[in-house]
DSSP file (Angstrom, degrees, kcal/mol; ACC not computed):
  #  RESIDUE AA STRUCTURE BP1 BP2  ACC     N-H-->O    O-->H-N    N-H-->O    O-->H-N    TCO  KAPPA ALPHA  PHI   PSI    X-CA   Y-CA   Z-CA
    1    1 A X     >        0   0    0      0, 0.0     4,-1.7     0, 0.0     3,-0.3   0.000 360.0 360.0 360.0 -25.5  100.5  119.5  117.2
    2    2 A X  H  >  +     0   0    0      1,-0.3     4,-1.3     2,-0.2     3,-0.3   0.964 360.0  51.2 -69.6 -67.0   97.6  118.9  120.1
    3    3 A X  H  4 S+     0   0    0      1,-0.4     4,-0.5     2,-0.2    -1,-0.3   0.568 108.4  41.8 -54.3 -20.4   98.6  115.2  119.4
    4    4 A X  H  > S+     0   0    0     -3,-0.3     4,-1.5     2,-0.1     5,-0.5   0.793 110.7  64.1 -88.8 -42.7  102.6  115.4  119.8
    5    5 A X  H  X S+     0   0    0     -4,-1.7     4,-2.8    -3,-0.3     5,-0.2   0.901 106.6  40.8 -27.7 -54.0  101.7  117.7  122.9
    6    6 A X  H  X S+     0   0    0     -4,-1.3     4,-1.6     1,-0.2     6,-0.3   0.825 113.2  52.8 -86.0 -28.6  100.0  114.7  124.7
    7    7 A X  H  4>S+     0   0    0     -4,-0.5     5,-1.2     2,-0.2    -1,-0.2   0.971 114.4  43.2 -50.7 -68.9  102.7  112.2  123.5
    8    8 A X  H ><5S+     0   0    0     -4,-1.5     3,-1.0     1,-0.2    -2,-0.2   0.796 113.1  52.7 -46.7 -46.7  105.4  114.7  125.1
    9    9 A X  H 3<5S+     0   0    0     -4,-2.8    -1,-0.2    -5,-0.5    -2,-0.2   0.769 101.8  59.3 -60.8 -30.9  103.1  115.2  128.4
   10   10 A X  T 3<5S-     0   0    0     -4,-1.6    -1,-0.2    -5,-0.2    -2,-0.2   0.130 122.1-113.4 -97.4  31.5  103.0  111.4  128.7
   11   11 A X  T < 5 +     0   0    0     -3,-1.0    -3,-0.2     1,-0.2    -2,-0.1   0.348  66.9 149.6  67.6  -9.7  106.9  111.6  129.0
   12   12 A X      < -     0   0    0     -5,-1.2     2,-0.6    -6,-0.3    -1,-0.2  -0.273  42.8-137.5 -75.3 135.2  107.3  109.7  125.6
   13   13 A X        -     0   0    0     -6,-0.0     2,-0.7     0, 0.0    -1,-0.1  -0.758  18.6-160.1-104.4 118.5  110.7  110.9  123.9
   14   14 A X        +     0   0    0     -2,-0.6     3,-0.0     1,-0.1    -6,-0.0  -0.732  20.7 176.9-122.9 121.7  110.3  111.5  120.1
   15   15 A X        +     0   0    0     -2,-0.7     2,-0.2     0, 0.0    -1,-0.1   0.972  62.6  13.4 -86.0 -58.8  113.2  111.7  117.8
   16   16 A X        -     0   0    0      2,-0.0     2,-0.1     0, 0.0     0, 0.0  -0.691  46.3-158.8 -97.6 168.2  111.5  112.2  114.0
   17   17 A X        +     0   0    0     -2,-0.2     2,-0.4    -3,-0.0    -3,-0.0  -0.814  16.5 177.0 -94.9  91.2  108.6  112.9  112.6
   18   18 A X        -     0   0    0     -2,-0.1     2,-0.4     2,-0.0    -2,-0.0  -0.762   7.8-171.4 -97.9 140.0  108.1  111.9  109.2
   19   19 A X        -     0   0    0     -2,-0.4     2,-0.6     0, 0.0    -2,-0.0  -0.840  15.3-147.9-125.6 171.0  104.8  112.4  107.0
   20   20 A X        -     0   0    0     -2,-0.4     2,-0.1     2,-0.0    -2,-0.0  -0.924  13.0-127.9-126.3 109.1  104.4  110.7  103.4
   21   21 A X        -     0   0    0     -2,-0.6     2,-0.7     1,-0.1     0, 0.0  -0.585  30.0-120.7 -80.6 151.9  102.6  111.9  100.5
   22   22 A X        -     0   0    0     -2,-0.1     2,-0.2     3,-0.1    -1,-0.1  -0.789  33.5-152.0-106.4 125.2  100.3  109.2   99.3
   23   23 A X     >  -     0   0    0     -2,-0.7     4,-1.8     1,-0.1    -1,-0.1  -0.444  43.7 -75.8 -98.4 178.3  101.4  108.2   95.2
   24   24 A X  H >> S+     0   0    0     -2,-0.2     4,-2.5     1,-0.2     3,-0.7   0.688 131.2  57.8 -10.3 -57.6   99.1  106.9   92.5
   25   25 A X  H >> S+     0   0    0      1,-0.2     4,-2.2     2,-0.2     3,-1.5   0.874 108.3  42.3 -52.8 -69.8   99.2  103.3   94.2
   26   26 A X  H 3> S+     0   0    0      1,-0.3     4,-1.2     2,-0.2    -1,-0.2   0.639 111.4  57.6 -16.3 -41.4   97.9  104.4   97.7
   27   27 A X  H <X S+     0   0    0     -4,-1.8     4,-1.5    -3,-0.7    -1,-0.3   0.930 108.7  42.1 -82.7 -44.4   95.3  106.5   96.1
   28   28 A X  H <X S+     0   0    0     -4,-2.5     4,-0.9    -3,-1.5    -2,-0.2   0.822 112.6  58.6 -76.7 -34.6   93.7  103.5   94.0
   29   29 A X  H >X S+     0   0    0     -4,-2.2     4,-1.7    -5,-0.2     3,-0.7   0.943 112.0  34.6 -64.4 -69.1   93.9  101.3   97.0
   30   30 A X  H 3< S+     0   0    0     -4,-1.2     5,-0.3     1,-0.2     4,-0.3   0.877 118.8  56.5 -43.7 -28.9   91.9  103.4   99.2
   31   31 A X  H 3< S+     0   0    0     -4,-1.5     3,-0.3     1,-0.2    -1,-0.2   0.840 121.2  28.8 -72.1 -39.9   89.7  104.4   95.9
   32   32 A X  H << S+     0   0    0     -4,-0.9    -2,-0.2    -3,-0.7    -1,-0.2   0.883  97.8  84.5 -82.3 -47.8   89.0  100.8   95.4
   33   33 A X  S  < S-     0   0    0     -4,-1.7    -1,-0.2     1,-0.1    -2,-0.1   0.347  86.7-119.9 -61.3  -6.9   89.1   98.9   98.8
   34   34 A X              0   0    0     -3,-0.3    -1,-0.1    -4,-0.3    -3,-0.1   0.553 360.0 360.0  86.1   9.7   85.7   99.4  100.0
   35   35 A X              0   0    0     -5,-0.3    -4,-0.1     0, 0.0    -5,-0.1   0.408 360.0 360.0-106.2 360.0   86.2  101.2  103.3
């Protein structure tokens, strides 16, 4: 929320928000990639 706050405070207009659950693939890249 802090972080849409400062978006909104710096006049920036926001229409969605969407968030994404991460499946199997996403999880074995991050598992895997070395970071």
């Amino acid at each position: 929320d802090a972080i849409l706050d400062r978006v909104r405070g710096a006049g920036i207009t926001i229409r969605d928000v969407k968030t994404q659950d991460p499946d199997l693939e996403d999880v074995f890249l991050s598992l895997t990639s070395g970071r």
